[in-house]
N, C-alpha and C positions, 0 to 999 in steps of 0.2 A: 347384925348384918343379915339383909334377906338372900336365901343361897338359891333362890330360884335361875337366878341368874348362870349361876356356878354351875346345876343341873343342868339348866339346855344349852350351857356350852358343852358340857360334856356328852349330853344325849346327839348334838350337833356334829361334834368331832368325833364319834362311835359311828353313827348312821354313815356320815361322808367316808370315812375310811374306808369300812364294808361295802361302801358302792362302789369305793376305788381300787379295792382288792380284786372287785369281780370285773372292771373296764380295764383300771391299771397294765394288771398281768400280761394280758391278752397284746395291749399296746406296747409295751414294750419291748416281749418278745417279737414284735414286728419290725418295729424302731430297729431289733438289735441286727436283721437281717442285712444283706447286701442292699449299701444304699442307691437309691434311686433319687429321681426329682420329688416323685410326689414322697417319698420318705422323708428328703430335706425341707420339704417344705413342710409338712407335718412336724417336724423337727423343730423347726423355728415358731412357728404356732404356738408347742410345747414349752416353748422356754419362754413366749412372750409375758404369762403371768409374772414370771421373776421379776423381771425389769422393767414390766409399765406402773408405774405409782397406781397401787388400791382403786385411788376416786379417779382413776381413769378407765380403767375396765370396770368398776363398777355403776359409774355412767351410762358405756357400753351398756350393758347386760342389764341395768333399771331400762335404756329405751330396750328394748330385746323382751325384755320379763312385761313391759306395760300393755294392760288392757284394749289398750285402743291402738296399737300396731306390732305387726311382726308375730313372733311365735306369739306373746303373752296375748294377741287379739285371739288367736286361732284354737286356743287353748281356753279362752274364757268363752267364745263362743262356741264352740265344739263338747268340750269340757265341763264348761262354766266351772273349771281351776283357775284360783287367782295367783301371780306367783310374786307380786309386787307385797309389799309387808305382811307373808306369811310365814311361816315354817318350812313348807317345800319349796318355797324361792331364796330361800336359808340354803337349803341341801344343796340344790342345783347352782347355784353362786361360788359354792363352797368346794363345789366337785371340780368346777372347772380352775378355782383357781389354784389349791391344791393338787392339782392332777402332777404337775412336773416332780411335785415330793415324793410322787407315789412312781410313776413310769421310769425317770431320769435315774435314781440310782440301780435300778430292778434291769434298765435297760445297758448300764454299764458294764453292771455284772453276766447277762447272757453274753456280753461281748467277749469278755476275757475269759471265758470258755473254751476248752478244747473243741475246733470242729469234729473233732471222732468219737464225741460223747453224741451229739444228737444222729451223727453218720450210723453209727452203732444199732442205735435204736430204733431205724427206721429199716434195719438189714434187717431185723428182727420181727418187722411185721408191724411194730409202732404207727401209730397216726401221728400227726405232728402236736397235735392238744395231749396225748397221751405219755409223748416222748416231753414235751411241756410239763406237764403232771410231775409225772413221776420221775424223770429222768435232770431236766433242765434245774427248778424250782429246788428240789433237795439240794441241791449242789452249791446254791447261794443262799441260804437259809440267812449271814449274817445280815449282807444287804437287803434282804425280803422285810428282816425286821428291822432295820433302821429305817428303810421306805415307812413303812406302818406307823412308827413310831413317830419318824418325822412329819407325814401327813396327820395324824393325831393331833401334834403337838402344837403342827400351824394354824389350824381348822381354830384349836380352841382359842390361840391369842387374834385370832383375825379381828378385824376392825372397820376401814374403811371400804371394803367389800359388803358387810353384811350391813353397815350402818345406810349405807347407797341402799341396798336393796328392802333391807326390812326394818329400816326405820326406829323405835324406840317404842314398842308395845310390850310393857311388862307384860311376861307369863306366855309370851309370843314368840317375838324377834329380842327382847332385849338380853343380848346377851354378857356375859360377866364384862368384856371389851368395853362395852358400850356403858358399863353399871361406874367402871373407873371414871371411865367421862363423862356421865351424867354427877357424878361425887364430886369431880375438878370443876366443873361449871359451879355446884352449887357449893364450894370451897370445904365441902366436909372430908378435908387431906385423911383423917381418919378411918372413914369409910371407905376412900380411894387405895388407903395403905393395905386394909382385910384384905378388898377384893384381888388387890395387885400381890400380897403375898400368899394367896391361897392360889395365884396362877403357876406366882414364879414355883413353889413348894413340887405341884402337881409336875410340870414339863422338868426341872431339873433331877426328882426322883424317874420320871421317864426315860430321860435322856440317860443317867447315870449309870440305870440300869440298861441297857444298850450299848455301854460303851464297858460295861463289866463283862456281856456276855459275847460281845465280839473280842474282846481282850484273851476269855475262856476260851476261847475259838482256834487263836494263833497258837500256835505250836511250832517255836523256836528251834534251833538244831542242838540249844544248851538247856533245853528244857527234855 
């Protein structure tokens, strides 16, 4: 089995998480403020990846990401970036569609927050990124990391996103998703079995771990 494949899924679902820790946070503690219109509407944006099927926003975003209109012209002329079957049109596919794994649960949890925890800290002289930091962020450490974990974990089984976008270039865009179904087309179940039990192994030891350490977490009144 060639694990090339295996690697830039993972180097894929590593880069995209990291970008979404650093956009994520920021949105969601927004998200969690007093809603507004342009919040709900932002809102519904967020949650559209869930529910549009793969080859429909990755339609979207192939015209969006192409050469010859929209960002992807402005960017290859400006730029001369290509983001149509590359690696960084991998990342940026990835970011938006995973972004809800990353914001929605991160922004539930600043909800169910004491308001007198950030009140506190802004008596105190805090900025609001500061009283974020340090104050907000500690507080929901469990949800922080199943956000992470679960943005990790979707990024690597992605599929019809990144197949739209970057196509099937070994050592490029072909990612392990793509490696199962290029194995089912050419009927080698075998080769389909590696790659598909080397996914499931990786996210169920992820997930497992995540569900042990918010488990560690609760502290029961008979514990």
């Amino acid at each position: 089995m060639d694990l090339s494949p295996v690697w830039l899924s993972l180097k894929l679902a590593t880069v995209t998480t990291i970008l979404l820790l650093m956009m994520g946070l920021p949105l969601a503690w927004w998200l969690s403020k007093k809603r507004t219109v342009l919040r709900m509407l932002a809102e519904v944006l967020l949650t559209m990846p869930l529910v549009l099927p793969p080859s429909v926003l990755g339609f979207y975003l192939l015209l969006a990401f192409s050469p010859q209109q929209g960002l992807g012209k402005w960017l290859h002329n400006v730029f001369d970036v290509q983001l149509v079957f590359s690696f960084p049109g991998l990342v940026l596919a990835s970011v938006i569609y995973s972004l809800p794994f990353m914001a929605g649960p991160v922004r539930s949890a600043l909800q169910q927050l004491p308001p007198s925890l950030a009140q506190a800290s802004y008596t105190l002289g805090k900025s609001e990124w500061q009283t974020l930091r340090h104050v907000l962020l500690p507080n929901i450490k469990p949800a922080l990391l199943t956000a992470t974990v679960l943005t990790f974990a979707h990024t690597l089984g992605e599929f019809g996103v990144v197949l739209m976008i970057g196509g099937n270039i070994p050592g490029v865009t072909r990612v392990a998703s793509v490696a199962v179904y290029d194995a089912v087309e050419q009927m080698d179940y075998s080769l389909a079995a590696n790659y598909s039990l080397t996914l499931f192994a990786i996210t169920f030891a992820l997930l497992m771990g995540v569900f042990i350490y918010n488990k560690n977490q609760v502290k029961t009144p008979l514990e």
